[in-house]
N, C-alpha and C positions, 0 to 999 in steps of 0.2 A: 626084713624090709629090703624095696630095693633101692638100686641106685640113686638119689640124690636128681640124677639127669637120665634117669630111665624115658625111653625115647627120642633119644639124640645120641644116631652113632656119628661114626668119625665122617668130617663132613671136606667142602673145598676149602676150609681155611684153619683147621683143626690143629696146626703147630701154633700154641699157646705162647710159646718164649719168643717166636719170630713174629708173629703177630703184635705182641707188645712192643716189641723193636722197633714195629714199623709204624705203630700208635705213635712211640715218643719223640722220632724221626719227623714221623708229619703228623702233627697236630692238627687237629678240624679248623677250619676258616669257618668262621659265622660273620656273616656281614648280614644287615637289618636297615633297610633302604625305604625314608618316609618321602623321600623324595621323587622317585619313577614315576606313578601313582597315584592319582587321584583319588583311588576309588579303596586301594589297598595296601596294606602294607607288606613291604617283598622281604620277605627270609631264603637268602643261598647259603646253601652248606655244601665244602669240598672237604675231603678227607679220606685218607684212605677207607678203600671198602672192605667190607664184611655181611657174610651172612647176617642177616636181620636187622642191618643197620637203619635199613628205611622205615621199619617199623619201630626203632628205637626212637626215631626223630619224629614221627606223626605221635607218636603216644604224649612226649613231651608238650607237645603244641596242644594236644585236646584237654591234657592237664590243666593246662594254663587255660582253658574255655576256649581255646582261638578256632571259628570258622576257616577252612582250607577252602577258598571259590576255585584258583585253580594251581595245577603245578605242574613244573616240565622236570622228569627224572632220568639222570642217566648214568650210568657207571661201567663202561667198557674200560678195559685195560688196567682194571684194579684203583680206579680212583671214582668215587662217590659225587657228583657235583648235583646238584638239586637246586631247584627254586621254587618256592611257595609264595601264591597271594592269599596274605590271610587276614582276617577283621574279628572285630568282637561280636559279640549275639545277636548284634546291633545291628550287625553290617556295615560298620563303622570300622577307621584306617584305627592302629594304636599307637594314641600317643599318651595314655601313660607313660613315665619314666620308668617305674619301677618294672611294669610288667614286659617292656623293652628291654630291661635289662635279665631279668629273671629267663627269657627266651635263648638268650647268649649265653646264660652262664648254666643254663639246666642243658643244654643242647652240648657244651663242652665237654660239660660233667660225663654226661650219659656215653658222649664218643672217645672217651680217656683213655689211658693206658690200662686205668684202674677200674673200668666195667667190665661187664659181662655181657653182647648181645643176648645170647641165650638164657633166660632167665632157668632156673632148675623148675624141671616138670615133675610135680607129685603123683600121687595116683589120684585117679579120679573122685573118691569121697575119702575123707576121712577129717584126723582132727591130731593137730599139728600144734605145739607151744613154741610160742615166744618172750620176750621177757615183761610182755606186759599187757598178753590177751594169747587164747589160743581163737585158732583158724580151724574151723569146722567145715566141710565141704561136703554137700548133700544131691545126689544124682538121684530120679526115681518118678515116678512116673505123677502125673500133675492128675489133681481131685480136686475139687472145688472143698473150701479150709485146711488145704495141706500146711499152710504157712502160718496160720491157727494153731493149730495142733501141733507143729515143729516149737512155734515158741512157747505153747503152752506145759510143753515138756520140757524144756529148758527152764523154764521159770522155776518149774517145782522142782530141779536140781541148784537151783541157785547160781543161777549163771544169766548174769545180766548180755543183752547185746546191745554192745555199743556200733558197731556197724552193719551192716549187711548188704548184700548186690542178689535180687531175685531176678532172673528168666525163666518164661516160661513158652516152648514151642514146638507147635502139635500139641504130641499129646505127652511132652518130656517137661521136667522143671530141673531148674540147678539151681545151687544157691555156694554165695561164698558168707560167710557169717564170722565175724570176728567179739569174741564175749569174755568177758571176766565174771573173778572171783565175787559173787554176793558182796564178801565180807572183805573180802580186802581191795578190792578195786582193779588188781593183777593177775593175771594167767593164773590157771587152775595146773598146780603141780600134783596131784594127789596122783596114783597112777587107777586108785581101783575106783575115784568120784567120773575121772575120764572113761574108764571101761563101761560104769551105768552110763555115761551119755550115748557113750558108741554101741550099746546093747539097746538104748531106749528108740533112738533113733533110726536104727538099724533097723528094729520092729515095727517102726511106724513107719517108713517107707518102704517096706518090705508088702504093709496091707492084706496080708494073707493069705502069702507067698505067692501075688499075680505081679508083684513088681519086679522087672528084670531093673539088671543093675543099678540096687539097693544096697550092697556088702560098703561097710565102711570101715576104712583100715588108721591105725594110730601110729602117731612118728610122733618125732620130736625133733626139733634144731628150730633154729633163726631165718630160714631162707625166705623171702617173700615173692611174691607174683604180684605181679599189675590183676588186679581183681577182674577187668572185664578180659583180660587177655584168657585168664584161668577160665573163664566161662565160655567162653568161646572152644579152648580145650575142651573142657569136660562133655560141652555139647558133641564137640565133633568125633571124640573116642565115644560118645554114646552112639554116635548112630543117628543122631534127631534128622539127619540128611537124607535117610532111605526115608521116614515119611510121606515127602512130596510126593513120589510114586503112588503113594497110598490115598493120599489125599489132597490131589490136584486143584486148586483152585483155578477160576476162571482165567485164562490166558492174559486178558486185560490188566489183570490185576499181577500179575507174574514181573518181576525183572526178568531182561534181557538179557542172556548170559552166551557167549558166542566163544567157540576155541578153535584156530584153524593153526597151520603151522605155516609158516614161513620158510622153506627148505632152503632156500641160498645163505639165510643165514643161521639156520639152525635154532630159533626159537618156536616157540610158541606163542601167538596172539591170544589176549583175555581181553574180551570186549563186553562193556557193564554198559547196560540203558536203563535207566530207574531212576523212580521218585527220589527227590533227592532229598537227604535228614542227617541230622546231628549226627558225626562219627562216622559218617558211612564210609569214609578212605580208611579211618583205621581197620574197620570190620572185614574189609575187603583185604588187604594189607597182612592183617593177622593170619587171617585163613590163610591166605598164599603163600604165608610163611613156615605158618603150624603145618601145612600140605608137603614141606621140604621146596618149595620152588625160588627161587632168585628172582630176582626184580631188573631187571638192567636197563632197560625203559620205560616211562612211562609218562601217558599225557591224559591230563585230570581235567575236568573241566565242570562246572555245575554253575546253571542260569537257570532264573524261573522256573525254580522247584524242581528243573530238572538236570542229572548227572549222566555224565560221560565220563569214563574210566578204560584207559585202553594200558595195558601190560606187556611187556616183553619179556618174557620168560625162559628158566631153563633150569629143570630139578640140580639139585645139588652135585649131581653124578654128573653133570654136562649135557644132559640131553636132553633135548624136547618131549613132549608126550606122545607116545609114538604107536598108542593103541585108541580104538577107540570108547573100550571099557574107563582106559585114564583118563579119556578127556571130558566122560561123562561125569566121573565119579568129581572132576573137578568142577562141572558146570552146580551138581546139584549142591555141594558143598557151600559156593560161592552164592548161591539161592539164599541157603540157607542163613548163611551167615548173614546177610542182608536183610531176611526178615527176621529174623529172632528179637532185635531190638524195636523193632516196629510196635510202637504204643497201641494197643489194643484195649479201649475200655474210656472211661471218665478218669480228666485224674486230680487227684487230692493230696494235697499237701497239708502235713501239719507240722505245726511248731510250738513247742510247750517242752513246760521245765521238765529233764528227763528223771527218771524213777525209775528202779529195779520193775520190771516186766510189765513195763509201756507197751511194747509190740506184742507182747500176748494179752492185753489188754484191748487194746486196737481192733488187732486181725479177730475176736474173739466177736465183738459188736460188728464188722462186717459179715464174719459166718452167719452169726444169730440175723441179722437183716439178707441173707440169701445172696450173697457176693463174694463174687472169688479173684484174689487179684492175681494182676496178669504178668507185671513187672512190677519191684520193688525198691526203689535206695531209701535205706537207713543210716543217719549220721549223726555224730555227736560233737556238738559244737561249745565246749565247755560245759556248761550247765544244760543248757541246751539240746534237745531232739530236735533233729530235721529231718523228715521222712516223708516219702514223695508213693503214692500209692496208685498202681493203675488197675478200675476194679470193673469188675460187670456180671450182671448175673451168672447164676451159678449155670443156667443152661444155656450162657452165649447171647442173652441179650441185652439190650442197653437198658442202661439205669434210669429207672423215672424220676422227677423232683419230688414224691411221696417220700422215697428211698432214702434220697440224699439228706431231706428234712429230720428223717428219722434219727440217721449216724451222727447229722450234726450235736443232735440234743443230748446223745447219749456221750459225745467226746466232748461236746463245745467249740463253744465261736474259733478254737484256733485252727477249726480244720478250714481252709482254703478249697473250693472247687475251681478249678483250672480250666475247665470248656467240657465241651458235651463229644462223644466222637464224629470223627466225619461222616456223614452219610457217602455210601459208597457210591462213585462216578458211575455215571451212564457211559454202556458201551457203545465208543462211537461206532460206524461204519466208514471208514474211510478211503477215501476214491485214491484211483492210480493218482492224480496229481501230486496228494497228499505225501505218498512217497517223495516225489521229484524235491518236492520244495524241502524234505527234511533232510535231504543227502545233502544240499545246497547250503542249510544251517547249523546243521549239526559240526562239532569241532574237525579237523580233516585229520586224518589218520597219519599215526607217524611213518608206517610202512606204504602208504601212499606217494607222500613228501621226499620219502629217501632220508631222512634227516638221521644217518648212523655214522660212526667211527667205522672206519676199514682198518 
């Protein structure tokens, strides 16, 4: 096996012992300001900087459910300073105590002497033990009941899934899955019960040998990943990014993705216009980071449904992107990553007491009714399943109420229907004015403004 941190060479802040020095030197400042604000609640953080620090601090905050509307980031001269307006689901300020305080103290935590930015990268599938579930990770190519058939095979190994995170985009699926013992309720130690999975599995994403990257590899240790972070990986060393070339959807419907350089100061500008949704700074965030690029400015902004994201960049090496193969290969990435989580389909939530091969139970009655889901979370909440299903027919169309009538009867009243999907927007035509007045609204550019450290 390889490395532990296989794709992360040495980088601009790679002396470990002087780094922690300067961690325990300067300490992160979290101030949490209910008072500015009418409308939101402000989180600043200073602290010394580090690679991936800004996506250490956005992961924190979506954990906690918190909506990002807007942020101003910057970190010249080796120090970190940020401010977030952020609110609950609600669009509501937080005044919780509890979760005020849990913002402070996971936000300390994560910037300590004693973290890690970089979390360790595995390889792309495989099936990993910990002390009390193994991490299975499945790359390969998306079929209508592929998630059927995943858990249907697990089930008949006896191997319960107490969690899982499904993506699915284009024509790629990933999945993080975390399962125990049938029998004991704990990780599967056996070494040769793990080899039938990674053999069953293997073959069944493989489909008869038209699946490119299907191989699934076995470790073992303790190390964990933030779930959507790993997905986001595994999508992007697959490749699900050359798609778009392939299968260009209507411009309309495209995010805006812009990369120009800024020579006087040596960055690179990332300018995002899109729909705006749940997570979209982290997904942007992540890529930019999983891409090797630094963040050292940046001005976020998101109003009625729609996001503004502008970045100041510079690969790890120092330098701006300086071809125009790199600045493609960033745009499409950055596409990508934005539409991946994009809910595609009806979606359905159920809740009911969990049991040994629920989910192959489930996904079994959506195949038999001609539905393939599109994204998945599955979680266990004491006794408790909670699993969130986005489904649509198997050849891409919307699900009728016959449909839905049917799934219900066969799982029962706990399944929840969540809304119908959006009908797709008419393209407008839009006149020269229509420009004027959106350069006049839209948030103003930080290399615009001048607003930099010299």
């Amino acid at each position: 096996m390889s490395s532990m941190d296989e794709g992360y060479g040495p980088t601009w802040d790679s002396d470990d012992e002087y780094d922690n020095f300067i961690r325990k030197m300067n300490p992160p400042r979290i101030v949490i300001d209910n008072e500015s604000s009418a409308e939101a609640t402000i989180v600043r953080v200073d602290s010394a900087n580090e690679y991936g620090i800004l996506l250490e601090v956005i992961q924190v905050m979506i954990d906690l459910d918190l909506v990002i509307g807007k942020a101003y980031i910057t970190s010249d001269g080796g120090w970190f300073m940020d401010v977030f307006n952020v609110t609950d689901k609600e669009g509501k300020k937080i005044k919780d105590e509890e979760t005020l305080a849990q913002i402070e103290d996971y936000i300390r935590k994560s910037l300590g002497p004693d973290s890690r930015y970089i979390p360790s990268r595995r390889r792309s599938v495989g099936v990993a033990a910990a002390a009390d579930h193994n991490v299975i990770e499945l790359m390969g190519t998306d079929r209508p009941g592929l998630l059927s058939e995943v858990s249907a095979v697990l089930a008949s190994l006896k191997c319960n899934v107490v969690s899982a995170e499904i993506w699915t985009h284009k024509t790629r699926a990933a999945a993080v899955m975390r399962v125990t013992d049938e029998d004991t309720g704990l990780a599967v130690t056996d070494a040769e019960r793990l080899e039938r999975v990674r053999e069953r599995l293997s073959y069944l994403l493989r489909g008869g040998g038209l699946s490119r990257g299907a191989a699934m590899a076995v470790s073992s240790g303790t190390a964990t990943m933030h779930t959507e972070r790993r997905l986001h990986q595994m999508m992007l060393d697959d490749g699900d990014y050359e798609q778009l070339q392939r299968q260009a959807p209507e411009q309309s419907q495209r995010p805006n993705v812009t990369v120009r350089n800024w020579n006087d100061k040596d960055y690179s500008v990332v300018t995002i216009r899109c729909k705006d949704r749940s997570k979209l700074l982290f997904d942007t965030v992540c890529t930019l980071t999983d891409l090797r690029y630094v963040v050292f400015h940046a001005n976020i902004d998101a109003k009625d449904n729609q996001a503004y994201q502008e970045f100041y960049v510079r690969h790890v090496n120092g330098s701006p992107m300086n071809t125009e193969t790199e600045r493609l290969r960033v745009i499409q990435c950055l596409e990508a990553a934005i539409e991946r989580r994009v809910s595609e389909g009806v979606k359905l939530e159920l809740c009911a007491t969990d049991k040994v091969g629920l989910l192959s139970e489930v996904t079994r009655i959506f195949r038999e009714n001609s539905l393939t889901v599109t994204r998945a979370e599955v979680t266990t909440r004491g006794r408790m399943a909670v699993n969130t299903f986005y489904v649509r027919g198997s050849a891409g169309e919307a699900v009728d109420q016959k449909t839905i009538d049917s799934i219900r009867q066969a799982i029962g009243q706990n399944l929840q229907v969540k809304g119908q999907p959006e009908p797709p927007e008419p393209q407008k035509k839009e006149s020269p004015t229509w420009f004027l007045f959106a350069n006049l609204f839209r948030p103003r550019s930080l290399y615009s403004l001048g607003l930099f450290m010299h």
